[in-house]
mmCIF file of the N, C-alpha and C atoms, coordinates in Angstrom:
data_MODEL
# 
_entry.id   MODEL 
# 
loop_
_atom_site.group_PDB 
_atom_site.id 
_atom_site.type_symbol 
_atom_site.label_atom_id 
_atom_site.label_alt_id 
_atom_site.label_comp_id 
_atom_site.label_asym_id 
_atom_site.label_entity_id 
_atom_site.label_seq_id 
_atom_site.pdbx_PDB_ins_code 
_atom_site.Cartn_x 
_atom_site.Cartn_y 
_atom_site.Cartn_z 
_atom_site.occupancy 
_atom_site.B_iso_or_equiv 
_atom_site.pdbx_formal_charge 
_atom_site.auth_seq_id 
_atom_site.auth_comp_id 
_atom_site.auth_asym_id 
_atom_site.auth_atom_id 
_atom_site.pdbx_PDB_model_num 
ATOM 1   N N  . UNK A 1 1  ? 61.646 61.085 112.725 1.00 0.00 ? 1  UNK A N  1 
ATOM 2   C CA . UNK A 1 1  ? 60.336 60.929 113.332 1.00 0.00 ? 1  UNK A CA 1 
ATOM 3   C C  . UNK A 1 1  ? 59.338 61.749 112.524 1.00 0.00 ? 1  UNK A C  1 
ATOM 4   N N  . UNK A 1 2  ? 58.312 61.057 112.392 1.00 0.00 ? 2  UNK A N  1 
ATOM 5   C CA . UNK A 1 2  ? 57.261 62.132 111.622 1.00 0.00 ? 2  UNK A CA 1 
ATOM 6   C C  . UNK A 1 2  ? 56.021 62.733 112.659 1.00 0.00 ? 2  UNK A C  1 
ATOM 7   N N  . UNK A 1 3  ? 55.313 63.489 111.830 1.00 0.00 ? 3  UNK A N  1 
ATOM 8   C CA . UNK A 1 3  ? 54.430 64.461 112.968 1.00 0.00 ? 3  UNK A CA 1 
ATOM 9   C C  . UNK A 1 3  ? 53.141 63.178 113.636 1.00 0.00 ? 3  UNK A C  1 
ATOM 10  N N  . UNK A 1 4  ? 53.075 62.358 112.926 1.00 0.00 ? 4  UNK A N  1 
ATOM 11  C CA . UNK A 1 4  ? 52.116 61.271 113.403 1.00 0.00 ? 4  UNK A CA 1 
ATOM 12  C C  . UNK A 1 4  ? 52.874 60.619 114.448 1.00 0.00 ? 4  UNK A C  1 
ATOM 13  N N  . UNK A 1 5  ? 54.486 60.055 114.417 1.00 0.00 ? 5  UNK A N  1 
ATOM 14  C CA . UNK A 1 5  ? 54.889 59.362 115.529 1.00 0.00 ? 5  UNK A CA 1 
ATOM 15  C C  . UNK A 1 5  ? 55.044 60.613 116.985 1.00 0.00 ? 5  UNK A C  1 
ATOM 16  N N  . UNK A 1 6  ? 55.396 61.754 116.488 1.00 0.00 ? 6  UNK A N  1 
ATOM 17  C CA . UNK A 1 6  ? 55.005 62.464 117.625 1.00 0.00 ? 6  UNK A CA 1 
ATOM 18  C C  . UNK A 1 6  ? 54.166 62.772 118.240 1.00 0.00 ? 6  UNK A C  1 
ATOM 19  N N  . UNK A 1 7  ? 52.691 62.710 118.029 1.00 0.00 ? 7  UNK A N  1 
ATOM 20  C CA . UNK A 1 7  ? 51.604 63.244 118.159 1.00 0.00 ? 7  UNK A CA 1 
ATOM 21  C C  . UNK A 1 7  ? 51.430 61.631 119.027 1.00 0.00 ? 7  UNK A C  1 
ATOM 22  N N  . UNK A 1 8  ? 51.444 60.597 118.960 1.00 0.00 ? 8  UNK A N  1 
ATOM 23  C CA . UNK A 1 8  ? 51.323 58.998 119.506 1.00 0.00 ? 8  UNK A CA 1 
ATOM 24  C C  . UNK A 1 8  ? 52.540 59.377 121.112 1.00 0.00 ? 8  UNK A C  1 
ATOM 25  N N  . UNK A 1 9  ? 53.026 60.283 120.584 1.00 0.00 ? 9  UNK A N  1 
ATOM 26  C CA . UNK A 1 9  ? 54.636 59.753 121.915 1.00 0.00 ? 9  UNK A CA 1 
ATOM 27  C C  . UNK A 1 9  ? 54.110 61.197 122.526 1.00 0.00 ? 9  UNK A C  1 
ATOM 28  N N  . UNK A 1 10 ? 53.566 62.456 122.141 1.00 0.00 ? 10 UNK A N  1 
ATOM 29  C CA . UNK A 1 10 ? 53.624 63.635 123.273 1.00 0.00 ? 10 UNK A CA 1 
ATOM 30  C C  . UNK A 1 10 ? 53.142 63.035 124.990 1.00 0.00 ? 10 UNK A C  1 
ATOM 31  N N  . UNK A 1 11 ? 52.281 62.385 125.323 1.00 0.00 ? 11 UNK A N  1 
ATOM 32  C CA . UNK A 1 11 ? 52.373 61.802 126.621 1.00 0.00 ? 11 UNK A CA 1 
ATOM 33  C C  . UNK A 1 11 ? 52.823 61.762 127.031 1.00 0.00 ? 11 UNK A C  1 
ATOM 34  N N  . UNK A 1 12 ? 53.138 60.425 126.647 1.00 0.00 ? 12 UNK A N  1 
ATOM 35  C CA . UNK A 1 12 ? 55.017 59.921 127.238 1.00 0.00 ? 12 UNK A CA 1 
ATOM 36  C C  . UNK A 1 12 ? 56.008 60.837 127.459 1.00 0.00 ? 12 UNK A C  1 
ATOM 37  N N  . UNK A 1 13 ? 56.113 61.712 126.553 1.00 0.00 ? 13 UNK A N  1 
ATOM 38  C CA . UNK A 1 13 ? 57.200 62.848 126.263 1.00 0.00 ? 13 UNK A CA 1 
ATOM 39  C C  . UNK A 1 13 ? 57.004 64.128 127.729 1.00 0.00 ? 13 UNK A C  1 
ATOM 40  N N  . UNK A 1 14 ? 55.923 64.164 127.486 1.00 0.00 ? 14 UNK A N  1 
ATOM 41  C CA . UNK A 1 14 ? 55.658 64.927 129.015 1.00 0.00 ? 14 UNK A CA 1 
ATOM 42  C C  . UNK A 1 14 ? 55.492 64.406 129.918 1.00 0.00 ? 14 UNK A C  1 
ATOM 43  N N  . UNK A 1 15 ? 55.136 63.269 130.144 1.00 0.00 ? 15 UNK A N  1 
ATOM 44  C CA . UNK A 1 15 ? 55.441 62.813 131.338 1.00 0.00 ? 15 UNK A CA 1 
ATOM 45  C C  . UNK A 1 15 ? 56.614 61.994 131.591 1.00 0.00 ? 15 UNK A C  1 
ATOM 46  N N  . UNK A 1 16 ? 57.879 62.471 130.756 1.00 0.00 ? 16 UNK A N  1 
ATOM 47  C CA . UNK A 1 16 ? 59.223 61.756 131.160 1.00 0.00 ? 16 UNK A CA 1 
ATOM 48  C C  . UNK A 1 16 ? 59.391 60.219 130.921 1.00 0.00 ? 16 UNK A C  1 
ATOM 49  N N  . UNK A 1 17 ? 58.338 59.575 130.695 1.00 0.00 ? 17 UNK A N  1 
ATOM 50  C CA . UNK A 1 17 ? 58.624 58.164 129.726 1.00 0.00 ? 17 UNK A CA 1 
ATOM 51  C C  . UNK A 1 17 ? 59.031 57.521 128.621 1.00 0.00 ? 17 UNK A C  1 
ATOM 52  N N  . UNK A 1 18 ? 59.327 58.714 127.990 1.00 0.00 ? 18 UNK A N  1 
ATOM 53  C CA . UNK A 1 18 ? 59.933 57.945 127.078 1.00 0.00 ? 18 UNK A CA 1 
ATOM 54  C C  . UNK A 1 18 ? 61.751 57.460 126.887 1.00 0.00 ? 18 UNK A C  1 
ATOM 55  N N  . UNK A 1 19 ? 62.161 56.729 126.489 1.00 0.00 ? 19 UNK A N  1 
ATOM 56  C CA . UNK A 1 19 ? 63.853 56.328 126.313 1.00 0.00 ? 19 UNK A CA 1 
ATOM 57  C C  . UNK A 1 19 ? 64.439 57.390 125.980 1.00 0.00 ? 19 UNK A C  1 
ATOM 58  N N  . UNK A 1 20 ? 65.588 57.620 126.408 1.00 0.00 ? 20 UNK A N  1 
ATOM 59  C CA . UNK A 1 20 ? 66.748 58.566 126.334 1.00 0.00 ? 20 UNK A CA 1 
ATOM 60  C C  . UNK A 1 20 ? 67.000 59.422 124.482 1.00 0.00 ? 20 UNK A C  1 
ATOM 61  N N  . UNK A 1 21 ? 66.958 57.851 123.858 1.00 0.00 ? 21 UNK A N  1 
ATOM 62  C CA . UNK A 1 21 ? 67.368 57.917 122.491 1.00 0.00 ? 21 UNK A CA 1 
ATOM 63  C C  . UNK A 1 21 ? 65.483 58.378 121.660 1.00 0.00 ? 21 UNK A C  1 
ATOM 64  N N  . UNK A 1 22 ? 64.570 57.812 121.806 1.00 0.00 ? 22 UNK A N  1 
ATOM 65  C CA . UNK A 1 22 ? 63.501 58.525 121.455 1.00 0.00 ? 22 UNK A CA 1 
ATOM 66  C C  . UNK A 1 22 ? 63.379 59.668 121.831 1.00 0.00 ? 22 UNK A C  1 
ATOM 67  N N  . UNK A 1 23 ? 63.558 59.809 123.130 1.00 0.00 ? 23 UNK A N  1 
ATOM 68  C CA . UNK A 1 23 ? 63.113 61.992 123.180 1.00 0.00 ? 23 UNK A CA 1 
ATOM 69  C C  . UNK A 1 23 ? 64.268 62.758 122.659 1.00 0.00 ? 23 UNK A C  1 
ATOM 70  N N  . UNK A 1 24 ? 65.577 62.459 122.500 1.00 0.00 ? 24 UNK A N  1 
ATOM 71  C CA . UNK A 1 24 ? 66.501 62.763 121.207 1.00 0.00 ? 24 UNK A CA 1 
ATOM 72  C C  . UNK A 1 24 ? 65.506 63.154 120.067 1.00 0.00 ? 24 UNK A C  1 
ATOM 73  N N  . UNK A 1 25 ? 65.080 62.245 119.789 1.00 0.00 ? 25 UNK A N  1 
ATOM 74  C CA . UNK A 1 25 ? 64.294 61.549 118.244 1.00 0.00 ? 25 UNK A CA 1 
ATOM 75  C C  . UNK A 1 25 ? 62.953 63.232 118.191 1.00 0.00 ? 25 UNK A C  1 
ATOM 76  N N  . UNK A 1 26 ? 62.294 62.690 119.124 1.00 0.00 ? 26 UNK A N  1 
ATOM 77  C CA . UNK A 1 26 ? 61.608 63.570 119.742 1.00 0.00 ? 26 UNK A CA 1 
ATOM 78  C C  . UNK A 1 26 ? 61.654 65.268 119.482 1.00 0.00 ? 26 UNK A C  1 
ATOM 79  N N  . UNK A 1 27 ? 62.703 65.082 120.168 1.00 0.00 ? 27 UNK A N  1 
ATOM 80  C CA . UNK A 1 27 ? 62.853 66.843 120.507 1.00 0.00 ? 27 UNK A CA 1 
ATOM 81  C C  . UNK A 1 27 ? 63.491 67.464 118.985 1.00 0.00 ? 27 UNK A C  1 
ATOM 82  N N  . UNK A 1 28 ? 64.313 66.659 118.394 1.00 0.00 ? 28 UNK A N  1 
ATOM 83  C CA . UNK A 1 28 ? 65.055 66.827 117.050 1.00 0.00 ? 28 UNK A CA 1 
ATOM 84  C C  . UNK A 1 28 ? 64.209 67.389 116.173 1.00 0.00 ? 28 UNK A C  1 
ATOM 85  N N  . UNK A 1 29 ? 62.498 66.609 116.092 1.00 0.00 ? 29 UNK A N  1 
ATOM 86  C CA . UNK A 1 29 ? 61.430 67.148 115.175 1.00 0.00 ? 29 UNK A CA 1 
ATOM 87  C C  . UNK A 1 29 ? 61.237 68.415 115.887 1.00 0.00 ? 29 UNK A C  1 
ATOM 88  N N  . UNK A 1 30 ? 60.946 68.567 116.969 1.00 0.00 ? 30 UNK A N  1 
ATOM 89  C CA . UNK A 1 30 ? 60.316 69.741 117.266 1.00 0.00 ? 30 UNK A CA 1 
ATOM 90  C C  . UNK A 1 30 ? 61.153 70.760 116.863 1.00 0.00 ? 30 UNK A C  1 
ATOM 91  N N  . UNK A 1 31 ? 62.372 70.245 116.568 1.00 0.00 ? 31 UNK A N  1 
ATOM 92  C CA . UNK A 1 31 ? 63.471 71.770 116.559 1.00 0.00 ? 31 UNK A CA 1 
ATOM 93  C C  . UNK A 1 31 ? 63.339 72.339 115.262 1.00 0.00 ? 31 UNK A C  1 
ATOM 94  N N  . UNK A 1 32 ? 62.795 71.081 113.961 1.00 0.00 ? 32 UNK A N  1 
ATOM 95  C CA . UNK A 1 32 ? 62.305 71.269 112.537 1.00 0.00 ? 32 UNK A CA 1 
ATOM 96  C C  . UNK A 1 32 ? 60.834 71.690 112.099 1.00 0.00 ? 32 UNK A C  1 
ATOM 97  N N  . UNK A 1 33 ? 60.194 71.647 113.525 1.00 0.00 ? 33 UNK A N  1 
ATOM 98  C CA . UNK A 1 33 ? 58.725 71.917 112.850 1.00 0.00 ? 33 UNK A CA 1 
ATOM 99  C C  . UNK A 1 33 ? 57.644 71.989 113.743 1.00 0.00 ? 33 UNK A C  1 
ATOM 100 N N  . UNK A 1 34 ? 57.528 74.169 113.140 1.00 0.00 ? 34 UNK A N  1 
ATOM 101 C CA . UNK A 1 34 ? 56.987 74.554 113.973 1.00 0.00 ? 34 UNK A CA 1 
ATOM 102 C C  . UNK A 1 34 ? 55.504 74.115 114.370 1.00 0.00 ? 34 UNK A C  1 
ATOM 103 N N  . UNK A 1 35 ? 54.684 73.207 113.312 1.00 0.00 ? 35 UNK A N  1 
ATOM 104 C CA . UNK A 1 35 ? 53.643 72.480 113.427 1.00 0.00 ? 35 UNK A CA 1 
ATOM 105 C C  . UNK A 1 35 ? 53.725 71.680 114.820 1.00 0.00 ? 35 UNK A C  1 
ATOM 106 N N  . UNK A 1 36 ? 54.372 70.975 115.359 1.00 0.00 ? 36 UNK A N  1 
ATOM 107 C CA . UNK A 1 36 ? 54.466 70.408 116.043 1.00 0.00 ? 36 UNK A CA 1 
ATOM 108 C C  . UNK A 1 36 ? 54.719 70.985 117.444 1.00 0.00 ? 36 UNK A C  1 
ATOM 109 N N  . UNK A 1 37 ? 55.890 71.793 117.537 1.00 0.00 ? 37 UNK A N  1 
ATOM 110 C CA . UNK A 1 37 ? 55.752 72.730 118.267 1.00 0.00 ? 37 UNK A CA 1 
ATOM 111 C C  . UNK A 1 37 ? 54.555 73.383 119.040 1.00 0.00 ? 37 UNK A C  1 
ATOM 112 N N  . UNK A 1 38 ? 53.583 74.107 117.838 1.00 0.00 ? 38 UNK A N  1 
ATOM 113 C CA . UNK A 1 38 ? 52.453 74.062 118.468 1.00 0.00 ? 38 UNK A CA 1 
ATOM 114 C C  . UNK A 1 38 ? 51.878 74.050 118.904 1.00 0.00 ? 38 UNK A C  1 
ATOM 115 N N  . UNK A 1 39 ? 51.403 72.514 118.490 1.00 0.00 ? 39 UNK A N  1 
ATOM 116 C CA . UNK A 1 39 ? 51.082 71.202 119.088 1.00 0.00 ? 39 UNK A CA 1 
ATOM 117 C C  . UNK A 1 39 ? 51.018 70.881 120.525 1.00 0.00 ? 39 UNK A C  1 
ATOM 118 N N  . UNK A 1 40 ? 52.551 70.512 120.924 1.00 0.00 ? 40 UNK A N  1 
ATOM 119 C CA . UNK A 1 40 ? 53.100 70.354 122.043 1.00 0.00 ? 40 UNK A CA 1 
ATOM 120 C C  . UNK A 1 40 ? 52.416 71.300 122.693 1.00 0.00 ? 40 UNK A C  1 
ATOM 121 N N  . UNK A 1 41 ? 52.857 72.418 122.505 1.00 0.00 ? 41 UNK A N  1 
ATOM 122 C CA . UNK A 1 41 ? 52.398 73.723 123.296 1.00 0.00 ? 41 UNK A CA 1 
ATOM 123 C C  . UNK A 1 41 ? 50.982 73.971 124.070 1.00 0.00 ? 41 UNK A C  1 
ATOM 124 N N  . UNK A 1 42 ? 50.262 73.592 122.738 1.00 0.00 ? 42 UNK A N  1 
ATOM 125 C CA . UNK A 1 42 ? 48.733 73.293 122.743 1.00 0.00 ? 42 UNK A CA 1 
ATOM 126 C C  . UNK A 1 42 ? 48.274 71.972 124.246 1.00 0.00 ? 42 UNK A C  1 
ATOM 127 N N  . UNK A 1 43 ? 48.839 70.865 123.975 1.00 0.00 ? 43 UNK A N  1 
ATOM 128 C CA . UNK A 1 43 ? 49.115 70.013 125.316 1.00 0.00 ? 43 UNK A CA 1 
ATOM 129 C C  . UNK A 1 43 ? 49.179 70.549 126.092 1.00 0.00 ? 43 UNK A C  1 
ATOM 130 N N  . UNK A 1 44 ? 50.463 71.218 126.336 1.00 0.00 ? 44 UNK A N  1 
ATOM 131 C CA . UNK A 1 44 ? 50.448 71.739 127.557 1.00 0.00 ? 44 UNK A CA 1 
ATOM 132 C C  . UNK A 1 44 ? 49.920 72.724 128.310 1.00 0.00 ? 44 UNK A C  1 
ATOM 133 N N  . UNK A 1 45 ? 49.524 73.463 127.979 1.00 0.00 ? 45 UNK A N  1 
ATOM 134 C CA . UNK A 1 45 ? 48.204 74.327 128.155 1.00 0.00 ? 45 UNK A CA 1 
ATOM 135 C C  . UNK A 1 45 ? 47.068 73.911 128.847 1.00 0.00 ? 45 UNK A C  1 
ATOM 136 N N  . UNK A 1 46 ? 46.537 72.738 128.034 1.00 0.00 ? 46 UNK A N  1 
ATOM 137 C CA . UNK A 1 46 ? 45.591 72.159 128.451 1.00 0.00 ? 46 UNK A CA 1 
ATOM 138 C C  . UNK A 1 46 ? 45.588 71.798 129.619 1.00 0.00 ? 46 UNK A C  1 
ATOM 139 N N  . UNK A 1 47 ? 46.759 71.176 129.914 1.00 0.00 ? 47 UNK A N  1 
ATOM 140 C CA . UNK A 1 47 ? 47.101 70.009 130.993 1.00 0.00 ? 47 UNK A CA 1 
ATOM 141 C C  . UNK A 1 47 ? 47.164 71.647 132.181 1.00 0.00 ? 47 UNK A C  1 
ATOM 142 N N  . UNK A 1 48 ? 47.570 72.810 132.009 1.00 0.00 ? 48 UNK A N  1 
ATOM 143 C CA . UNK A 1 48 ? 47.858 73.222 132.460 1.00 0.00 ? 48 UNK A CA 1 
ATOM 144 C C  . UNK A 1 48 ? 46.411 73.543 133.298 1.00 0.00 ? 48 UNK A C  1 
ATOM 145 N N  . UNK A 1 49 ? 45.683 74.025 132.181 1.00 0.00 ? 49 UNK A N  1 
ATOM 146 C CA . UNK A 1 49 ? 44.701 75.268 132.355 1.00 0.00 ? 49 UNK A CA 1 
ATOM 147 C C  . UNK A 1 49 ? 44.048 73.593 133.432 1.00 0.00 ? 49 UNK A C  1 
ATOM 148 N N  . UNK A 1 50 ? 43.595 72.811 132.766 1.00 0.00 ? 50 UNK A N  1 
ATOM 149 C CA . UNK A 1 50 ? 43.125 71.534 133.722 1.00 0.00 ? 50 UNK A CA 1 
ATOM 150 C C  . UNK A 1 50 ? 42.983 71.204 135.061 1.00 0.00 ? 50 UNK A C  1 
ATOM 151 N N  . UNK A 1 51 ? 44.926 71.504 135.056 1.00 0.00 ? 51 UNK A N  1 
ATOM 152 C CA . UNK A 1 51 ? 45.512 71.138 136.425 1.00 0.00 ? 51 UNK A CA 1 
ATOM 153 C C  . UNK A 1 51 ? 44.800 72.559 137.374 1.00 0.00 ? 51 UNK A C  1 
ATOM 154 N N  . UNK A 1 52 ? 44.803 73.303 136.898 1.00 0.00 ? 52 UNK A N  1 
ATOM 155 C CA . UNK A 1 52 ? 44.610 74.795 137.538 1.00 0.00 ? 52 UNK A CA 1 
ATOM 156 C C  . UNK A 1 52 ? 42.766 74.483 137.741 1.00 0.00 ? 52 UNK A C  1 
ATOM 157 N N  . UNK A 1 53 ? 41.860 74.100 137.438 1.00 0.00 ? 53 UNK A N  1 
ATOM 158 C CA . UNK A 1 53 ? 40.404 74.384 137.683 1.00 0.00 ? 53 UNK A CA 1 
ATOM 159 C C  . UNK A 1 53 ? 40.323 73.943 138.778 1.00 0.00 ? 53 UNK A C  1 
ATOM 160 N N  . UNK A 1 54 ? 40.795 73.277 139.133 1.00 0.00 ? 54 UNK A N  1 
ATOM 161 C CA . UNK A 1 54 ? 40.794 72.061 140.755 1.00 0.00 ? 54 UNK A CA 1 
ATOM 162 C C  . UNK A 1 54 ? 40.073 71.292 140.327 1.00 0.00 ? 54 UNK A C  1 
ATOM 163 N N  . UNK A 1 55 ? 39.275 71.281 138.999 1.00 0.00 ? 55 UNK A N  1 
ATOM 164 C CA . UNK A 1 55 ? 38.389 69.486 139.070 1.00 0.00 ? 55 UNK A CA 1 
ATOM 165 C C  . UNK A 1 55 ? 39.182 68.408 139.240 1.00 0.00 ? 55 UNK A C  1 
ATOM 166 N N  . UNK A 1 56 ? 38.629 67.801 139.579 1.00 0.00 ? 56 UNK A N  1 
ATOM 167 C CA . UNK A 1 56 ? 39.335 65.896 139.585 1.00 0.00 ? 56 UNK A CA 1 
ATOM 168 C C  . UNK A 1 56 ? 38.566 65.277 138.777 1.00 0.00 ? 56 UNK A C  1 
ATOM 169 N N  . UNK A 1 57 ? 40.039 64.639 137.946 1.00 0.00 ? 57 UNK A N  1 
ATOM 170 C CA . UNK A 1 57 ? 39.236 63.778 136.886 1.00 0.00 ? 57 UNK A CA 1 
ATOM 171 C C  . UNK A 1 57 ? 38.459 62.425 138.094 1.00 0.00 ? 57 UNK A C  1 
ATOM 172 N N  . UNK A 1 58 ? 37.758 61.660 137.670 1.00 0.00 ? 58 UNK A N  1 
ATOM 173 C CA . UNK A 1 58 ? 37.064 60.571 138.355 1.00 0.00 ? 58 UNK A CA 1 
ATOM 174 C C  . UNK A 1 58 ? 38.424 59.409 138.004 1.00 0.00 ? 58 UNK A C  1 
ATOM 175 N N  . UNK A 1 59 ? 38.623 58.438 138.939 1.00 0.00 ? 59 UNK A N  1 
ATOM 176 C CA . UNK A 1 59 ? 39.683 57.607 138.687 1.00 0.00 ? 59 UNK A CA 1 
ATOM 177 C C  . UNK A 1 59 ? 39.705 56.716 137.528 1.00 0.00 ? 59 UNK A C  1 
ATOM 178 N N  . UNK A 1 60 ? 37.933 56.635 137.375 1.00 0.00 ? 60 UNK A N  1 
ATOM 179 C CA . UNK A 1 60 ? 37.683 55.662 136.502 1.00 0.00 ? 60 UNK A CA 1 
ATOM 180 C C  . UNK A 1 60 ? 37.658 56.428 134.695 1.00 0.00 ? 60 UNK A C  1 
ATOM 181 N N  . UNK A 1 61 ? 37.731 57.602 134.729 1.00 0.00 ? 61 UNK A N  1 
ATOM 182 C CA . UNK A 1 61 ? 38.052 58.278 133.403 1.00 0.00 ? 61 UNK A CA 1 
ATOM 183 C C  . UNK A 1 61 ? 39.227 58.538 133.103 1.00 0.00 ? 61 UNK A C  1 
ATOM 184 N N  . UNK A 1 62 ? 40.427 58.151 133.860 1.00 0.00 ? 62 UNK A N  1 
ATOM 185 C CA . UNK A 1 62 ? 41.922 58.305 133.157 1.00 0.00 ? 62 UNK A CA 1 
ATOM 186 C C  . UNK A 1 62 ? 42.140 57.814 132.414 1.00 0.00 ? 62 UNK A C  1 
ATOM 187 N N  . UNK A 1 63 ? 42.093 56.517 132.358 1.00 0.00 ? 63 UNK A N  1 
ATOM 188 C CA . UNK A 1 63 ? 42.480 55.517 131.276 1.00 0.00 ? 63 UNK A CA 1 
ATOM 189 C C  . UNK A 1 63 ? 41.892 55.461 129.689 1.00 0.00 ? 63 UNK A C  1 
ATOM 190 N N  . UNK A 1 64 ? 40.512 55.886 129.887 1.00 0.00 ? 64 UNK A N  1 
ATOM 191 C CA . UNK A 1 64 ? 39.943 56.084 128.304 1.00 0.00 ? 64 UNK A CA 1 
ATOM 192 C C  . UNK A 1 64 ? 40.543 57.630 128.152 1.00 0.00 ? 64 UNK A C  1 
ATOM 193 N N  . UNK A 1 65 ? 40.443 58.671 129.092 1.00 0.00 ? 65 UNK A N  1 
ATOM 194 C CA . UNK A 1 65 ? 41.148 60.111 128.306 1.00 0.00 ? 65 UNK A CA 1 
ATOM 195 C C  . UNK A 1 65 ? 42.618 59.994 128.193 1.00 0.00 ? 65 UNK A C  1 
ATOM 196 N N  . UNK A 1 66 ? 43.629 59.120 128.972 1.00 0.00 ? 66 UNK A N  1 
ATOM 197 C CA . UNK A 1 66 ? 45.037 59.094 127.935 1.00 0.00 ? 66 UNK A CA 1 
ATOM 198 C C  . UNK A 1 66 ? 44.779 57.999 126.593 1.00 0.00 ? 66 UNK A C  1 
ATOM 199 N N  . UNK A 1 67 ? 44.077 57.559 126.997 1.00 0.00 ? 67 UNK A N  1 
ATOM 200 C CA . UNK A 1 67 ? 44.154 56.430 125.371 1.00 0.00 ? 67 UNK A CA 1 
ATOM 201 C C  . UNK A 1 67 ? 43.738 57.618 124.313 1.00 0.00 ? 67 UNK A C  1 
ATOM 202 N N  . UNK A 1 68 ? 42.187 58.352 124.548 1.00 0.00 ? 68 UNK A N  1 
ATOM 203 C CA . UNK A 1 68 ? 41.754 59.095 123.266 1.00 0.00 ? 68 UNK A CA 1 
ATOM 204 C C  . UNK A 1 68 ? 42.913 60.008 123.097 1.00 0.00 ? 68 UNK A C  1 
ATOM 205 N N  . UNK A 1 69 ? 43.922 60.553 124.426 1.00 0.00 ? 69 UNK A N  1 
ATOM 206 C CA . UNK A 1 69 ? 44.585 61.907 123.629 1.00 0.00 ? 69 UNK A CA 1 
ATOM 207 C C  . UNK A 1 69 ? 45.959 60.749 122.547 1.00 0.00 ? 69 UNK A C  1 
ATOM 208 N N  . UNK A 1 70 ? 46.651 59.397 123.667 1.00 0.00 ? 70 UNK A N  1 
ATOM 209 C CA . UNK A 1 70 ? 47.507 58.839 122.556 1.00 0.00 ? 70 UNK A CA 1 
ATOM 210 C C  . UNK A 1 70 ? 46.916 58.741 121.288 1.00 0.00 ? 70 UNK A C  1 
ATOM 211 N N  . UNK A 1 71 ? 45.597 58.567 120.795 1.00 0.00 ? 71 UNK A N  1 
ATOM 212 C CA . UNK A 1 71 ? 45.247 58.302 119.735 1.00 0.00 ? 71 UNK A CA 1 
ATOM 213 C C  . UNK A 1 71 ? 44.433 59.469 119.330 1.00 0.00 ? 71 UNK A C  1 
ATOM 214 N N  . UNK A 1 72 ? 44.401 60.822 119.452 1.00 0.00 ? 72 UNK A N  1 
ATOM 215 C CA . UNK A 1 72 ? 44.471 61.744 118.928 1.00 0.00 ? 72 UNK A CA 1 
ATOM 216 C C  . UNK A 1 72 ? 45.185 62.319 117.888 1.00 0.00 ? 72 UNK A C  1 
ATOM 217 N N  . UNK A 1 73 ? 44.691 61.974 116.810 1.00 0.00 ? 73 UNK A N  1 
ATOM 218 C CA . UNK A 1 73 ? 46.055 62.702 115.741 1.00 0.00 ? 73 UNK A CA 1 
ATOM 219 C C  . UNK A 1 73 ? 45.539 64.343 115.876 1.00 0.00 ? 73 UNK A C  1 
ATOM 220 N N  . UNK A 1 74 ? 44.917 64.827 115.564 1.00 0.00 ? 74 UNK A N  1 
ATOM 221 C CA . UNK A 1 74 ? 45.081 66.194 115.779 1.00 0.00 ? 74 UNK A CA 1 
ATOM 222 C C  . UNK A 1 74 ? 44.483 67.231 114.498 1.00 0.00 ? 74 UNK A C  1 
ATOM 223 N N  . UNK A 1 75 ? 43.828 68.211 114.011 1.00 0.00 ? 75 UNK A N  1 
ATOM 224 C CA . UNK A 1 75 ? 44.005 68.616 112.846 1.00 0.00 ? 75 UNK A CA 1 
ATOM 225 C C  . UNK A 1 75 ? 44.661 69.197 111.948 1.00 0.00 ? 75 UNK A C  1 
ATOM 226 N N  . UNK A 1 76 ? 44.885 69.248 110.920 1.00 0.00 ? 76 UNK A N  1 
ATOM 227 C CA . UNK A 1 76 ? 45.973 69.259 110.093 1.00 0.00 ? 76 UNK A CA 1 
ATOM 228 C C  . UNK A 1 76 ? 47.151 68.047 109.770 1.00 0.00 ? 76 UNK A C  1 
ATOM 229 N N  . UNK A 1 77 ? 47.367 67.129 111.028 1.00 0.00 ? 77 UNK A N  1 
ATOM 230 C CA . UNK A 1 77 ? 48.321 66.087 111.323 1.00 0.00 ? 77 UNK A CA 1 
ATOM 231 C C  . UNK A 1 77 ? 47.606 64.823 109.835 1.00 0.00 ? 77 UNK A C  1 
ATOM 232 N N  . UNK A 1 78 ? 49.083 65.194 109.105 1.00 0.00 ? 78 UNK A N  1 
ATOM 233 C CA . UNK A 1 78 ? 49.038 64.031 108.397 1.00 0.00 ? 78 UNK A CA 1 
ATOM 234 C C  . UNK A 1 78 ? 49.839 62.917 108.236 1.00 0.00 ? 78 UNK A C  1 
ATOM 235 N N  . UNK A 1 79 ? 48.822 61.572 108.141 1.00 0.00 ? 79 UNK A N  1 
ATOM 236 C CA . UNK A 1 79 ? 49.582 60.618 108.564 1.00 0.00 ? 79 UNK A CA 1 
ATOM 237 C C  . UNK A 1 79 ? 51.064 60.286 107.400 1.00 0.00 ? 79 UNK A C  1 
ATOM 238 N N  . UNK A 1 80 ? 50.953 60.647 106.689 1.00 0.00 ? 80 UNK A N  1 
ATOM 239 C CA . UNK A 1 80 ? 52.440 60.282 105.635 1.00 0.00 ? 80 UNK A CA 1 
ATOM 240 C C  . UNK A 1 80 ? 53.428 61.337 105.717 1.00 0.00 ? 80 UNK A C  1 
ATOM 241 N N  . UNK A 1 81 ? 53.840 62.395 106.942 1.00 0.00 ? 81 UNK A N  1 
ATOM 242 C CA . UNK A 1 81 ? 54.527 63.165 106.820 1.00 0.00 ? 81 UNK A CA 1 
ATOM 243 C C  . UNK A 1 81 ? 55.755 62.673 107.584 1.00 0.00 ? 81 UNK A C  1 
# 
């Protein structure tokens, strides 16, 4: 897996959607690279610090903010790695 297919799957990956044999795939990079790691880390934080303000997202802004974060590559994230 490269740091671009992970950065497309962290979602999924935290929220338990993805296949058995991909978060294998998954977790295998993270164990090679601490870039990614990160990363992840960085997610979750967010989601954390988020969950913790008590705002509510509006129902009608979920769907464009998981699309921009799936299609978030990130900085530094290069696509041929």
């Amino acid at each position: 897996m490269t740091c671009q297919e992970l950065v497309e799957l962290v979602t999924d990956y935290l929220e338990g959607a993805l296949p058995r044999e991909e978060a294998a795939r998954f977790e295998e990079h993270l164990a090679a690279c601490g870039g990614c790691r990160t990363y992840l880390e960085q997610v979750r934080s967010t989601i954390a610090v988020a969950g913790a303000s008590g705002d509510v997202v509006e129902p009608w802004a979920v769907s464009p903010l998981l699309d921009a974060f799936r299609e978030w590559h990130g900085p530094g994230t290069r696509r041929n790695r």
